[in-house]
BAMARDO-277857 format. One record per residue (C-alpha): x, y, z; residue in one letter. Coordinates in steps of 0.5 Angstrom, whole numbers, plus 500, padded with zeros to 3 digits. Each point is the difference from the previous one (the first is absolute). Example, Ala and Ser with C-alpha at 12.3 -4.5 7.8 and 13.67 -1.06 7.14 Angstrom:
<nodes>
> 525/491/516/A $
> 502/507/498/S $
</nodes>
This chain:
<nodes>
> 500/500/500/X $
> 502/507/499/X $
> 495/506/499/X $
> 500/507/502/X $
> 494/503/503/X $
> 499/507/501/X $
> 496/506/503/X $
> 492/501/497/X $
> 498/507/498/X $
> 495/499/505/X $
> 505/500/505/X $
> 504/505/498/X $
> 494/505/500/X $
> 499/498/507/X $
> 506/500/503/X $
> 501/506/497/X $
> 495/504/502/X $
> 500/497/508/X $
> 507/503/500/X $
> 497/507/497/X $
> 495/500/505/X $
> 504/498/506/X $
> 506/504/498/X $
> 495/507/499/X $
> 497/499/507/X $
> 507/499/503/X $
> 501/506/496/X $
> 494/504/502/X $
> 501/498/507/X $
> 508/502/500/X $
> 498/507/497/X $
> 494/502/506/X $
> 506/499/505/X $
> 505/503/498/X $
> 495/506/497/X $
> 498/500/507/X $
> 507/501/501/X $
> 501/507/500/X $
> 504/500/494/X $
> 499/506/495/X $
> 496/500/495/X $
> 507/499/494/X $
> 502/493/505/X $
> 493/497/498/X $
> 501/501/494/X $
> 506/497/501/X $
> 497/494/504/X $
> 494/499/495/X $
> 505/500/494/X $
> 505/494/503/X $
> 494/496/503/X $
> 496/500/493/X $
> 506/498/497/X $
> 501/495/505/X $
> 493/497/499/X $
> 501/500/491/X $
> 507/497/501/X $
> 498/495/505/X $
> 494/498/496/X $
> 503/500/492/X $
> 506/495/503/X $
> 495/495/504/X $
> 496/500/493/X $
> 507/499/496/X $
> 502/494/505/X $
> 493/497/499/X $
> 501/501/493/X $
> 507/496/500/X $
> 500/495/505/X $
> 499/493/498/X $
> 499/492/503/X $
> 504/495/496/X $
> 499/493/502/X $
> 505/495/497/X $
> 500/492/501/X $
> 506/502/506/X $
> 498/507/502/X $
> 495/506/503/X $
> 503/505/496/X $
> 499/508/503/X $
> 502/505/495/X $
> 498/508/502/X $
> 502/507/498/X $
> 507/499/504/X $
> 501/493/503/X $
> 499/493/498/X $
> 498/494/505/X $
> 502/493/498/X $
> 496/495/504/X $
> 503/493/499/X $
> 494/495/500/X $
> 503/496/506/X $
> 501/505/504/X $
> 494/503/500/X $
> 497/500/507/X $
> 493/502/498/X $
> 495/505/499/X $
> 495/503/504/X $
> 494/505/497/X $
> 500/507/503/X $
> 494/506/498/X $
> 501/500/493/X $
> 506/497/499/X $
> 504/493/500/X $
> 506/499/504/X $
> 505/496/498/X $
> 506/498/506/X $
> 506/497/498/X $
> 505/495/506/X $
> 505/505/498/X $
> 499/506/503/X $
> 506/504/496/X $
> 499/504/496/X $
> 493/500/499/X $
> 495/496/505/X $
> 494/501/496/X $
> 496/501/493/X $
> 494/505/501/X $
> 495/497/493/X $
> 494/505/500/X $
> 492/498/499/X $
> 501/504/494/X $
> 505/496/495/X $
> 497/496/494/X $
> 499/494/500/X $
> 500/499/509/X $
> 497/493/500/X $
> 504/497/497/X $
> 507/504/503/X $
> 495/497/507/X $
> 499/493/498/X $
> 508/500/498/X $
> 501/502/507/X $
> 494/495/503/X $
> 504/493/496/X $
> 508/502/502/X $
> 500/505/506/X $
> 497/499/507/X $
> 493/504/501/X $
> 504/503/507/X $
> 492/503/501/X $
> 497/493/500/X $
> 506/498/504/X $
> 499/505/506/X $
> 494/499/501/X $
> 501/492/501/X $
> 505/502/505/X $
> 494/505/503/X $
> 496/494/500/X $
> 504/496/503/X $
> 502/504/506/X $
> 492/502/500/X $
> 498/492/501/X $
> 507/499/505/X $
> 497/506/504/X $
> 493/497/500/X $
> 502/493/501/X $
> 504/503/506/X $
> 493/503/503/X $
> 496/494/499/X $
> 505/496/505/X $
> 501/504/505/X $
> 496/498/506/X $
> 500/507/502/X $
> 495/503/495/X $
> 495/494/501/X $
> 499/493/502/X $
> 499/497/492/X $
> 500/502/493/X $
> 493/503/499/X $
> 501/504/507/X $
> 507/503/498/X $
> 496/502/493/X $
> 493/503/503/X $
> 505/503/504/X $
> 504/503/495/X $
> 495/503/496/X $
> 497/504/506/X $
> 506/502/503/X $
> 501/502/492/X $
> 494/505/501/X $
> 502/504/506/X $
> 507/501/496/X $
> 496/502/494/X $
> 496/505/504/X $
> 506/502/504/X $
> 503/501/493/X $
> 495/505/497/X $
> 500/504/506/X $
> 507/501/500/X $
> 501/502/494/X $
> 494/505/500/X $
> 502/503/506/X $
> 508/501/497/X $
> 498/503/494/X $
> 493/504/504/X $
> 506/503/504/X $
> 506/500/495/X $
> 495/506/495/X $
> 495/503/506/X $
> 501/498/506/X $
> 493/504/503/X $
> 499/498/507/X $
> 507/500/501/X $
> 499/497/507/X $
> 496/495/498/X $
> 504/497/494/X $
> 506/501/505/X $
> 498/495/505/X $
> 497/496/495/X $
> 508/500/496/X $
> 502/499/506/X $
> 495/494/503/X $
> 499/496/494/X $
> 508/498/499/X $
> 498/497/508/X $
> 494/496/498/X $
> 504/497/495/X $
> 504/497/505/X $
> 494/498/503/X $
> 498/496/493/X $
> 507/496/500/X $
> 500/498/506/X $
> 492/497/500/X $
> 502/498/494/X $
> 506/496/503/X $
> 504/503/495/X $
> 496/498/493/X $
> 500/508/500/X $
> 508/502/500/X $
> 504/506/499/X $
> 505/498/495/X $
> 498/495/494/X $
> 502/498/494/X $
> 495/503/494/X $
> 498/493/498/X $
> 499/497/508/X $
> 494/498/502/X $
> 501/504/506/X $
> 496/506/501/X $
> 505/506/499/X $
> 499/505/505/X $
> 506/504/499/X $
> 497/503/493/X $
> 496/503/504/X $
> 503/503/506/X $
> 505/502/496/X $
> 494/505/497/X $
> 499/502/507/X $
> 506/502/501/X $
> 502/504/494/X $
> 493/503/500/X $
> 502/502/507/X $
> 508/502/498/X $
> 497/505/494/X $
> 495/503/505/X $
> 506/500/505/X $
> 504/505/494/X $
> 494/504/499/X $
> 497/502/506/X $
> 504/499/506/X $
> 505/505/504/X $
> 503/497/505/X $
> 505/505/502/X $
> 506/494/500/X $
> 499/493/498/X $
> 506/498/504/X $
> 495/500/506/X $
> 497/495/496/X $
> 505/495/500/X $
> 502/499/507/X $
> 492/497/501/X $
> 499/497/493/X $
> 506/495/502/X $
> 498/499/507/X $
> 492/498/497/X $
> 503/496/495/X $
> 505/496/505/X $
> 493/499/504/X $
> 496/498/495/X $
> 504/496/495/X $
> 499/494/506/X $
> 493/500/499/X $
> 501/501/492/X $
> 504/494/499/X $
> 495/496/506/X $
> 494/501/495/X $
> 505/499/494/X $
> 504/495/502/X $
> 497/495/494/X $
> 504/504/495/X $
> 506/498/503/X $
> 500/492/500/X $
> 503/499/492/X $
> 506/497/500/X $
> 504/505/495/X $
> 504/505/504/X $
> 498/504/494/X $
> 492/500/501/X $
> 502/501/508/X $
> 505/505/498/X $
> 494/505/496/X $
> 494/498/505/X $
> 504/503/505/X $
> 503/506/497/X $
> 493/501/497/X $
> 496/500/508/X $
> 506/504/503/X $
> 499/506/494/X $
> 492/499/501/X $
> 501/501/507/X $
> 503/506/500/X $
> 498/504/495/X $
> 493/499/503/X $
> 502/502/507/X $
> 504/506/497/X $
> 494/503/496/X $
> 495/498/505/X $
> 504/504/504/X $
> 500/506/496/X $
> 493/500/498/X $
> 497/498/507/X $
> 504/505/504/X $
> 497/506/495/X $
> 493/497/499/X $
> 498/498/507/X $
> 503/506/504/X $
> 495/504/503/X $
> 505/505/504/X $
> 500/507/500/X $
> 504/504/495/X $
> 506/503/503/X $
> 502/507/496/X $
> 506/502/496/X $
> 503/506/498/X $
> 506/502/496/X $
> 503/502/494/X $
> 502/498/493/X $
> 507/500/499/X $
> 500/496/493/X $
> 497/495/495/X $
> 500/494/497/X $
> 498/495/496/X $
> 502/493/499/X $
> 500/496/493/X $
> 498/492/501/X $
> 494/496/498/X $
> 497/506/503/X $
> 501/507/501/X $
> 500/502/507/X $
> 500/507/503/X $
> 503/503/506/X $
> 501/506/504/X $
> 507/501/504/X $
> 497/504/506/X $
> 505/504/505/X $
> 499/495/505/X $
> 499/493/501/X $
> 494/497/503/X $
> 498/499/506/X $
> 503/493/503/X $
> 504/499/494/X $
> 506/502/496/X $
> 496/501/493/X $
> 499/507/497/X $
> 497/497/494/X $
> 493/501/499/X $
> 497/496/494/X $
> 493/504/497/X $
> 495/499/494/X $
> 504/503/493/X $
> 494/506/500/X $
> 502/501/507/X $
> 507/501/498/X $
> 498/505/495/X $
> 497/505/504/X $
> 506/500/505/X $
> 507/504/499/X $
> 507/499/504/X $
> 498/506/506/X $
> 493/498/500/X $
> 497/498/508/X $
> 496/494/500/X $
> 497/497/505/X $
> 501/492/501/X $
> 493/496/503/X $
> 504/494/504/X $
> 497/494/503/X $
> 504/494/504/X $
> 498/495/498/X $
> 496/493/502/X $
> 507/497/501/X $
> 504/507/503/X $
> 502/501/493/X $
> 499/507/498/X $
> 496/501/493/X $
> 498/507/497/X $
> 493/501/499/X $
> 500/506/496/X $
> 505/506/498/X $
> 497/508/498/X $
> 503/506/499/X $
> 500/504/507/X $
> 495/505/497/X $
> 496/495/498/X $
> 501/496/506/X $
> 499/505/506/X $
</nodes>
């Protein structure tokens, strides 16, 4: 056999017009920051003339190299030729395929200098390149998932004779589905709480507290469960996976953390962090302990990394959140003048005033506001700082103001 296959014209027009397409919004997108940059009117100019050339350039070349690209199939080799390379598969050392969005992958044993072969949906004649791959390549999607069904049947095996999840087959299996069912409810409840508090998080208390106790229920769950429902498992176990979960939890409580909370020093929050984490991690590995008879030191290994980083990071932000939302103390007022201002640049902006004295109980003068705030503040201005101490005697500001608007 010997034959060459090449891209379709369908393809060629959507791969190409995808691209345009992406390559504008990214364009539009870059220009509105940068527009809003404060830039004059001549470096916009500038800006859009570079991005617009960027976007037809990239556009023609992924157009041009779809265009020259071609598969060659030979009695001894899966041959790649593009724009710039050439990729040589000797049959025998073909790994497998796998299939990925719109694209076939073709992995090779020899990882050096190419791994892999990308064969788009788009080619002329794709049944017969997949029936090719289907009689002299292994089908690595077909392959995994017999791999994740073994590991399914062995977990479940496991299940249906261990005495602790029933007396007999059908009591293990009646089980099961039941306590499948509060998983489920567990499941929903979570992530529609993660994502209410996440983008809108209104009652804040009340969705605090519920951040805050549904991760405890889920231990609840695994130990009634008796360890059907576990922190750490595989994707393909037959285990309920509560980590997923209480991962969201965490994260919607990290994000909510970054946004809202201003707490004048997070070093007051470790100390109480580790020392709940130590205190609780006993009782978490009580309720846990099932995950930790395997017998690869690996799979312990992983199982207790992942129970000791969900201990902390739960207790950390349980105590950020809790010791703002939950205290009822009077506010103690501050006042003081701005000496300087700044903003620090990451994932996100924040804004501080420098301030001529340091808080009250604490070596910060830092002050961390909203950006409108920030705006309508200049270095001289007094501002008056609404404090209050905290649920655990951390000191977190409420509100900031300048001293005309605030008395």
């Amino acid at each position: 056999m010997n034959k060459t296959y090449r891209p379709s014209r369908k393809g060629l027009i959507i791969n190409t017009t995808i691209t345009g397409l992406v390559m504008l919004v990214i364009s539009v997108f870059l220009y509105f920051i940068l527009a809003n940059s404060g830039a004059s009117n001549h470096v916009n100019l500038i800006i859009v003339a570079i991005l617009a050339a960027t976007a037809f350039l990239y556009t023609a070349y992924v157009a041009i190299r779809f265009i020259y690209e071609k598969i060659i199939i030979t009695d001894e080799a899966l041959i790649y030729k593009g724009l710039f390379r050439e990729k040589i598969f000797e049959i025998e050392k073909i790994k497998g395929y796998k299939k990925i969005n719109y694209n076939v992958e073709v992995y090779s044993t020899v990882k050096y200098p190419w791994r892999t072969i990308k064969i788009s949906d788009f080619y002329n004649d794709i049944g017969e390149i997949r029936e090719w791959l289907w009689n002299h390549c292994q089908n690595l999607d077909l392959a995994e998932l017999e791999k994740e069904m073994e590991v399914y049947e062995d977990d479940m095996q496991e299940i249906l004779m261990d005495d602790n999840y029933g007396s007999n087959e059908k009591v293990v299996e009646e089980n099961y589905e039941r306590n499948r069912k509060y998983f489920n409810l567990f499941s929903y409840a979570s992530l529609g709480i993660a994502i209410w508090y996440f983008i809108y998080p209104f009652p804040y208390a009340f969705l605090t507290a519920m951040v805050i106790g549904l991760p405890i229920i889920g231990l609840i769950i695994i130990y009634t469960t008796k360890g059907m429902a576990r922190l750490y498992t595989g994707k393909s176990s037959a285990y309920f996976n509560m980590g997923v979960h209480l991962g969201m939890l965490i994260s919607a409580m990290l994000v909510r953390a970054l946004l809202d909370t201003n707490i004048l020093s997070y070093q007051k929050v470790w100390g109480p962090a580790i020392v709940s984490s130590i205190l609780l991690a006993p009782l978490v590995y009580f309720i846990t302990r099932k995950e930790f008879e395997v017998e690869k030191f690996s799979k312990r290994f992983i199982s207790f990394s992942f129970v000791v980083i969900v201990i902390f990071a739960y207790v950390f932000f349980t105590i950020v959140h809790a010791n703002e939302q939950f205290d009822t103390n009077d506010y103690k007022v501050f006042y003081t003048q701005v000496t300087d201002k700044k903003i620090t640049n990451g994932k996100y902006e924040t804004c501080y005033l420098i301030v001529n004295d340091r808080l009250p109980n604490t070596n910060v003068n830092e002050v961390k506001i909203w950006e409108e705030l920030y705006e309508n503040i200049e270095v001289g201005d007094s501002v008056t700082i609404y404090l209050k101490p905290g649920v655990f005697k951390i000191p977190w500001i409420r509100y900031v103001a300048k001293k005309s608007d605030g008395g």
